[in-house]
N, C-alpha and C positions, 0 to 999 in steps of 0.2 A: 504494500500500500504506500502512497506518494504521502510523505508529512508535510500536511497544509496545516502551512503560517494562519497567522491570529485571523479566524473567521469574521471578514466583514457583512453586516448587518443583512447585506441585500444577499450574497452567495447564501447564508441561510435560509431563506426565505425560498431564493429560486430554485433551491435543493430539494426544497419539501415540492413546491409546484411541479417540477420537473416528473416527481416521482409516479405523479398522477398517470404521465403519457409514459413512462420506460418500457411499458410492454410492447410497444409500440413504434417506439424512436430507434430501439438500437439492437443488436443481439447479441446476447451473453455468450455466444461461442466462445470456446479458448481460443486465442492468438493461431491461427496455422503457422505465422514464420517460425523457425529456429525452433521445434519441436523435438525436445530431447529424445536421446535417443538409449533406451535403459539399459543396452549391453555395453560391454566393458571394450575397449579399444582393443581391434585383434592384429595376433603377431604376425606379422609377416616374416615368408621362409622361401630364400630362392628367387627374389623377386629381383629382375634388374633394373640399376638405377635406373635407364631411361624406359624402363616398364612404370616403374613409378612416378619419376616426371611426368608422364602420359596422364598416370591415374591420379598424380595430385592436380595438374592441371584442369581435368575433367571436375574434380570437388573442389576447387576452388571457383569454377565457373557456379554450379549449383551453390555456395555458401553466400557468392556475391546476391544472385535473386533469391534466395531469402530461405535458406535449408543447413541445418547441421550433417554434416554426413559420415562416413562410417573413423574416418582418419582427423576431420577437422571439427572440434567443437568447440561451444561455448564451457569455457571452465567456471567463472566465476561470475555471480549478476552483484549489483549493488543494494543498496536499500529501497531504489526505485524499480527493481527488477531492470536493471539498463545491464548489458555486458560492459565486462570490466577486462575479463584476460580467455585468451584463447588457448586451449591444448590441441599440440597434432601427436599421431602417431609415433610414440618414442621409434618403435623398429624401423622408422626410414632411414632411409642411407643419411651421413652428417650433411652429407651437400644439399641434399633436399631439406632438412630441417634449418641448415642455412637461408635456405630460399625464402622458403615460410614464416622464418622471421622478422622477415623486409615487408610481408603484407600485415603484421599483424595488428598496427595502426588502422589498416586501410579497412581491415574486417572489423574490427571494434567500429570502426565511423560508419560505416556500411549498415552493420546488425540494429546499431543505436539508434539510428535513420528508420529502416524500417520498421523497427517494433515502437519508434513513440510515433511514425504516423499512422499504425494501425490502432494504436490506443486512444490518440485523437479523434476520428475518423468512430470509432466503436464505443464514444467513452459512456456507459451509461450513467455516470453520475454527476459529471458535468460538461455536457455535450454541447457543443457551439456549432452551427452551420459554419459561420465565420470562418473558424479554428481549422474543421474540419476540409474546408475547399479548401484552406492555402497548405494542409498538408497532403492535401490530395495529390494536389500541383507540386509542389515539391515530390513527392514520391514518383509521380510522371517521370518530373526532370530527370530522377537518378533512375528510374530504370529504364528511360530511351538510355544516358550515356553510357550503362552496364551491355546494355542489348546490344548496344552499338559495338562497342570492343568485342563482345565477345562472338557477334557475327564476324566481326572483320577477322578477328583472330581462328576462329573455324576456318574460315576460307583458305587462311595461309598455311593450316596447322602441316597440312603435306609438303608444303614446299620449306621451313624451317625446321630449327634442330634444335632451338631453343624455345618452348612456348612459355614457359614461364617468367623470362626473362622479358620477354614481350607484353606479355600482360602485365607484369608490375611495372614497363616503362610506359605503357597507354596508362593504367591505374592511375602512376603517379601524378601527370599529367593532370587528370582532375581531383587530386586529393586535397590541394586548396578549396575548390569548390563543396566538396565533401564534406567539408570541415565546417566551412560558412555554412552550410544549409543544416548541418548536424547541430550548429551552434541554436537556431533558431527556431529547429521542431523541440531540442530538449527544454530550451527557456519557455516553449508553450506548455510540455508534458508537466515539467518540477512546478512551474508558478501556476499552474492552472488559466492559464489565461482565457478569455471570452469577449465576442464579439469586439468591440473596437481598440478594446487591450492590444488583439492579435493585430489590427490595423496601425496602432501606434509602433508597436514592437518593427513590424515590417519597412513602416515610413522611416523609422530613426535608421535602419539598417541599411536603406538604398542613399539616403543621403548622408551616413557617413563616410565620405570620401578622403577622411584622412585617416581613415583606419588601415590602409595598403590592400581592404579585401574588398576590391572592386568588384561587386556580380550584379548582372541585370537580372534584377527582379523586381519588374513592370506585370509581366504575365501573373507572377505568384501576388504579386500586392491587388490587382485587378481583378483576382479569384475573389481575393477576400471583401472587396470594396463593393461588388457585382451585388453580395448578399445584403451588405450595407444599405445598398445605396437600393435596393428593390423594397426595403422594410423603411427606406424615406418616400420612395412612391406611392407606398400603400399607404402612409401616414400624409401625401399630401392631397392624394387625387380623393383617395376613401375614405381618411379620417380615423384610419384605425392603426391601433399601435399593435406593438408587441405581445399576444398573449396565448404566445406556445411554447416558443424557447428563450424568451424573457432574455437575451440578447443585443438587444437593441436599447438605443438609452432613453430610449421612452415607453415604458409600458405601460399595457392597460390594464385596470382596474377590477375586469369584470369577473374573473375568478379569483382575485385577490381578495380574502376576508380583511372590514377595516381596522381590526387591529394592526395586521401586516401591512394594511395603507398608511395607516399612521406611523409604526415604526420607520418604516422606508422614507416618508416624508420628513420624519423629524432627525435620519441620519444625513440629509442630500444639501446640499448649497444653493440650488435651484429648484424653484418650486415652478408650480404650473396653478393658475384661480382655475383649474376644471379638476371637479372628483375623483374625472373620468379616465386619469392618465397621473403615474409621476415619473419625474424625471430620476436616472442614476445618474450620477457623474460620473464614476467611474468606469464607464460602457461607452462614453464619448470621445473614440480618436483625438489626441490632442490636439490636431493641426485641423481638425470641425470647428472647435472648441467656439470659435468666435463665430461660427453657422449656429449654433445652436437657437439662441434666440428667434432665429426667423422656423426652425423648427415646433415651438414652441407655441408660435403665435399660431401656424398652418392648427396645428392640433386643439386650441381656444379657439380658430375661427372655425373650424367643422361642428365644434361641438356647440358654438353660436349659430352656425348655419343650420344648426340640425334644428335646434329651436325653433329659430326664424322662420323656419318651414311648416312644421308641425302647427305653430301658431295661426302662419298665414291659414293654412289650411282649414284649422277651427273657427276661421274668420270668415272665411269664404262661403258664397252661396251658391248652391247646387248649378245656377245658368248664367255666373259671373268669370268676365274671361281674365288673361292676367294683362297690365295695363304693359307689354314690350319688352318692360326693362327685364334682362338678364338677370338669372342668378344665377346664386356660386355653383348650385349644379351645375345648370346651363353651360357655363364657362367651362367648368374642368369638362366637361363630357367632349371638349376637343384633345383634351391632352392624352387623356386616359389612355391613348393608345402607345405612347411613349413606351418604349423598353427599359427601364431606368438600369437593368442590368449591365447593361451597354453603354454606359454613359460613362466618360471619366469622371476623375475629381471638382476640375474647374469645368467640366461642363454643366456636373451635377450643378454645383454652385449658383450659376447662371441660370440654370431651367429653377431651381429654389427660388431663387429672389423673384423672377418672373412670376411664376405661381403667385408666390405669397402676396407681390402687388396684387395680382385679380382675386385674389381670392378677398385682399381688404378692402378692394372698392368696391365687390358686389358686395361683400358683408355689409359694409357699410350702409348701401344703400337699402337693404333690406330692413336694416334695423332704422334707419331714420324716416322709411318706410311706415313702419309698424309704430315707432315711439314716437311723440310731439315734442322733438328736439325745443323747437322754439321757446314751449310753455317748460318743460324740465329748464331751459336757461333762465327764463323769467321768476322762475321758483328758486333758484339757487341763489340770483340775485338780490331778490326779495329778502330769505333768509341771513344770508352771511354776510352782504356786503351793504343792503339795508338796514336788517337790523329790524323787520318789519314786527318780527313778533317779541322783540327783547320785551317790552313792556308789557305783555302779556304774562312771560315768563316771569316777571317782576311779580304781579300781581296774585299769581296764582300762589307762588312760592310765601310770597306775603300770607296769602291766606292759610296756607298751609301752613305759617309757621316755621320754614324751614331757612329763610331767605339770609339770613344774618347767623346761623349755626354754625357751628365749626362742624369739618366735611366728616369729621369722623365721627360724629351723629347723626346722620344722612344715609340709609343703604340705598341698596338697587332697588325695593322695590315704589321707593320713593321719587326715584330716577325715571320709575319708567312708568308712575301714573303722571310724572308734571309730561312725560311726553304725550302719551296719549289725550290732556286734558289739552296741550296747544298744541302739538304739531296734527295729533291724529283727528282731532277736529278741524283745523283747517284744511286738514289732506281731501278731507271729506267734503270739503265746502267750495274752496277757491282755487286752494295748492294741491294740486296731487300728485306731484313730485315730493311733498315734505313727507311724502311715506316710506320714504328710505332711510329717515334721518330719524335720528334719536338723540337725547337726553345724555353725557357722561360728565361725571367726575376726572377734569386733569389737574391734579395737584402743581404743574409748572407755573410760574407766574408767567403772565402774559406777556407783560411790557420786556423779562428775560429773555422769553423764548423769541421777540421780536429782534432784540439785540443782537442774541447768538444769530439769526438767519443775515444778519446785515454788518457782521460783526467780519472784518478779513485779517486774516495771520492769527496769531498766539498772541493773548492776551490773557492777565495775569487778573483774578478777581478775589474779592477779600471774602472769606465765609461768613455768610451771614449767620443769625443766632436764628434757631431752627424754631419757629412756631406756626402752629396748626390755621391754614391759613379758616376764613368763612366760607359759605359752602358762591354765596352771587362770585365770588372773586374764583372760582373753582369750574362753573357749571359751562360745560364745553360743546359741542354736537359732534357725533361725525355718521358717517355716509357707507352704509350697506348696499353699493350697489350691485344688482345682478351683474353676471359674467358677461351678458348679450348687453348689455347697456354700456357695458365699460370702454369698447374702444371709441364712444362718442362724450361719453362723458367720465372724462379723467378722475380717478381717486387723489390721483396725488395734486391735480388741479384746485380740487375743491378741499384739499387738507390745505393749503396756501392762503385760503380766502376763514380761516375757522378764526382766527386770532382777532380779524376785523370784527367778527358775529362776537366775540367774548369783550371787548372794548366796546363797542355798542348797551352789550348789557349791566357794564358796570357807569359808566359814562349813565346810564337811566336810573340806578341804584343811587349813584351818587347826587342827582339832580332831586331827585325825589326825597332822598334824605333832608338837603337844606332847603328844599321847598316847605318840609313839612318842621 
């Protein structure tokens, strides 16, 4: 068994899901390469050397494609089950055991090669599509350059008098390449790597150029990117993430119980405002890293669009036609024919952004469509930057006795009858946008918090002596808005405009105090 490092939050999680489909994804067969072989090595008697050159030549061809045989075996595995050292046939002649010494580098890199991309390729416990194409591809690669030698060397075997000496001088030849490729399936096998892990591993490898191990590997990286970049198709034209081999760095929800939602979100750097999806970081190619975002938006605007549809639809009468404008359906149903497997990196990129614009201006329109932009602006205005209802809130607070209390006598449920008694009455009457808004306690003082926003460099401030401010100097609003409403009407907009609605209400606190 491979010893996995400190188990992070989400390999958990995707371990248990995975387990669901194993019957299924992979098959428990034993490995067929390099199948021991349970008799004991036999003596050879009478055998002439270049009888034996023949017949080691012969098992050295069979060891390269992926077989122990009766003279050459695996002696020792490691703790990863990887070979470590090779035994041949003590009774061969010294010169042949000579020989056999000069490939035993080349049979260790060989054996190691094949057996971590068969376990890749078969892993049932932490299987990656990703992983699994770029060691496909790589195992291709070494067994056209195997196939190859040892065709060409079949051909010449009658006419030469040395095959062994020929094989290990072709071998050599690629034993650099060997090596590189060996280095790059075992960092997948030991670390476990997954989906866009195996992506960054590959990109850091073709562009290190000052390492002296120059090899193209465009074809093995474009294996792996093909999978990538078909589970970003699916997520931009369908709207649907990840949720089979949880590989990709955005998965979906739908078999995820929300506890597991929750853990996952509260382990990740990047969140996503939809239920319906979250984000891994650790799954995102590093050199995406800065795509990601417009990933993120495609997967919020689907799940807006989905909305937006469902809506329109409950809206709709049975013999009303639609007034032209395109939607996001509409739009992507040109694309959707796109191969995205096919696509490279900077191509993907470009077909992304593209997408993502049409997808935010029919979104857009759909929702401004459906929502009364104009009156949600005059409602906002109204509340924060008017000031319309401070004195209302004044009033009620008054009655209520609460208005001059210090905030730590004040709970939530006192919070959220002064909202329903002024916002959700006027939401009912005039403003029906003040139905997203509510009632809170911010303990920051206002005139601070205005300073720090305007405040540039490092500035040094004297601590105040800490007392419990009143609850009017306290009483804040903020803005619950839907996921579908959000790319028209900004949160962080209307967080900008709260500090004018709390000065508003102490500015009428205070007037009314020395009025009275």
């Amino acid at each position: 068994m491979r010893a996995a490092a400190h188990m992070e939050q989400w390999r958990e999680i995707r371990k248990q899901m995975l387990n669901k489909f194993r019957g299924v994804r992979v098959c428990d067969e034993p490995s067929p390469l390099y199948m021991s072989i349970p008799t004991p090595l036999p003596q050879l008697h009478n055998v002439l050397p270049e009888e034996q050159e023949e017949m080691v030549f012969t098992e050295l061809k069979l060891f390269l494609v992926g077989h122990q045989t009766e003279n050459i075996r695996i002696e020792e595995f490691d703790d990863h089950l990887l070979p470590t050292s090779i035994v041949v046939n003590i009774s061969f002649d010294p010169y042949i055991r000579s020989q056999l010494e000069r490939f035993h580098e080349i049979l260790i890199t060989i054996s190691t090669i094949k057996i971590c991309c068969y376990a890749i390729i078969h892993d049932a416990v932490t299987y990656s599509p990703i992983g699994a194409a770029v060691s496909a591809t790589i195992e291709k690669k070494i067994n056209g350059f195997v196939n190859h030698i040892c065709t060409k060397l079949s051909a010449l075997s009658a006419e030469t008098t040395q095959p062994m000496n020929n094989l290990f001088r072709e071998m050599h030849k690629i034993h650099e390449s060997l090596t590189f490729y060996c280095g790059i399936v075992k960092t997948i096998y030991l670390e476990q790597l997954i989906g866009g892990q195996v992506l960054t591993l590959i990109d850091s490898k073709r562009r290190d150029v000052f390492s002296g191990h120059i090899q193209d590997l465009d074809d093995v990286f474009q294996a792996g990117w093909a999978v990538f970049a078909r589970s970003i198709g699916r997520l931009v034209c369908k709207f649907e993430a990840d949720y089979l081999n949880y590989e990709f760095v955005i998965w979906s929800t739908k078999q995820i119980d929300e506890n597991h939602r929750k853990r996952l979100s509260a382990s990740q750097t990047k969140h996503t405002k939809s239920p319906k999806y979250v984000i891994i970081d650790s799954l995102c190619p590093k050199f995406f890293l800065k795509y990601l975002d417009i990933l993120v938006r495609c997967a919020e605007f689907g799940d807006a669009s989905k909305a937006e549809n469902s809506r329109r639809m409950l809206k709709k009468s049975p013999g009303s036609q639609e007034n032209g404008k395109e939607s996001v359906e509409s739009v992507m149903e040109d694309v959707r024919n796109v191969d995205w497997s096919h696509l490279d990196v900077n191509t993907t990129i470009r077909m992304l952004g593209q997408f993502s614009r049409k997808e935010s201006a029919c979104l857009l329109r759909e929702i401004t469509n459906a929502t009364n932009v104009d009156q949600a602006i005059r409602d906002i205005h109204e509340l924060l930057i008017r000031g319309s209802c401070a004195h209302d809130v004044m009033m009620n607070a008054l009655k209520a006795d609460i208005l001059s209390k210090p905030v730590d006598e004040v709970g939530n449920l006192r919070m959220k009858k002064l909202t329903m008694d002024v916002l959700g009455t006027a939401a009912e009457k005039h403003h029906p946008f003040w139905k997203y808004f509510s009632f809170i306690i911010d303990r920051q003082n206002v005139f601070d918090m205005m300073g720090q926003r305007t405040r540039h460099g490092s500035h040094t401030t004297e601590p105040k002596e800490a007392v419990t401010p009143l609850l009017f100097e306290c009483i804040s609003v903020k803005m619950d808005c839907p996921i579908d409403i959000e790319p028209i009407i900004s949160s962080s907009a209307v967080f900008t405009l709260i500090p004018i609605f709390r000065i508003w209400l102490q500015l009428h606190v205070a007037s009314f105090t020395i009025a009275n």
